[in-house]
N, C-alpha and C positions, 0 to 999 in steps of 0.2 A: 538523545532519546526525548528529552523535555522539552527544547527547544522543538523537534517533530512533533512531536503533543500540541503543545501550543499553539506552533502555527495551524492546524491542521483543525480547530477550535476554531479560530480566526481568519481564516483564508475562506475564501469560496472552493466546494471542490473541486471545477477544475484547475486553478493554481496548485492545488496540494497533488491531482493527478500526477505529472509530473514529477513533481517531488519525489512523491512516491515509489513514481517509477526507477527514479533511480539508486535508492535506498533500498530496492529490493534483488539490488547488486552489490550491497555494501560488505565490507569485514565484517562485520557488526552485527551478530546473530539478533541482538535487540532489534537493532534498528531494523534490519529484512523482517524479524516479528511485527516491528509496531506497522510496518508498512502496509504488511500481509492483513494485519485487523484492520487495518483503516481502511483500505479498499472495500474489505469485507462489509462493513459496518456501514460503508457510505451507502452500498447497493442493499442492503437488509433494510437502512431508510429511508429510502428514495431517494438521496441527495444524488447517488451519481449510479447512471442505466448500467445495466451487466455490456447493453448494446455501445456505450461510449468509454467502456476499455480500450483503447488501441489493442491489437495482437500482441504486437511485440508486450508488450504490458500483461497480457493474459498470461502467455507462455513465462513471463518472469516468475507470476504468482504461482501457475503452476510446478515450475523448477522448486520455491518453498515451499511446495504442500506437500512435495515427494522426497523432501530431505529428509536425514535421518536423524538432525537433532529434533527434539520435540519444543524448543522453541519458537 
C-alpha cells in the first residue's frame, strides 16, 4: 500500500494507470481501495481524462464500487 502511494506521487499518471489496473484485481482489499481512490482522484484533477480509462479498467473500478466490503 505505501509503496502504491509513493509511486503513484512520483510516476506520471499514465505509468501508475496500469499499475493501477492491476491492483484493482488484487487480494488486498487496501490495495483494490487505494487503486479505486487514485484513479478517482486522478480524473477529479485532471491528471488523467474519465475518456483515457481503458474499458477493461472501468469495468474493474466498477466490479469495486459494487462490493460489499466498504473498503
Amino acid at each position: 500500500f505505501q509503496a502504491f502511494t509513493a509511486l503513484s506521487q512520483l510516476q506520471p499518471p499514465g505509468a501508475i494507470c496500469e499499475l493501477a489496473a492491476r491492483l484493482l484485481a488484487d487480494r488486498e482489499p487496501e490495495l483494490r481501495a487505494a487503486a479505486a481512490h487514485w484513479i478517482a482522484g486522478a480524473c477529479d484533477r485532471g491528471r488523467l481524462s474519465p475518456t483515457d480509462v481503458p474499458a477493461d479498467l472501468a469495468g474493474k473500478l466498477t466490479a469495486r464500487l459494487t462490493e460489499s466490503d466498504p473498503e
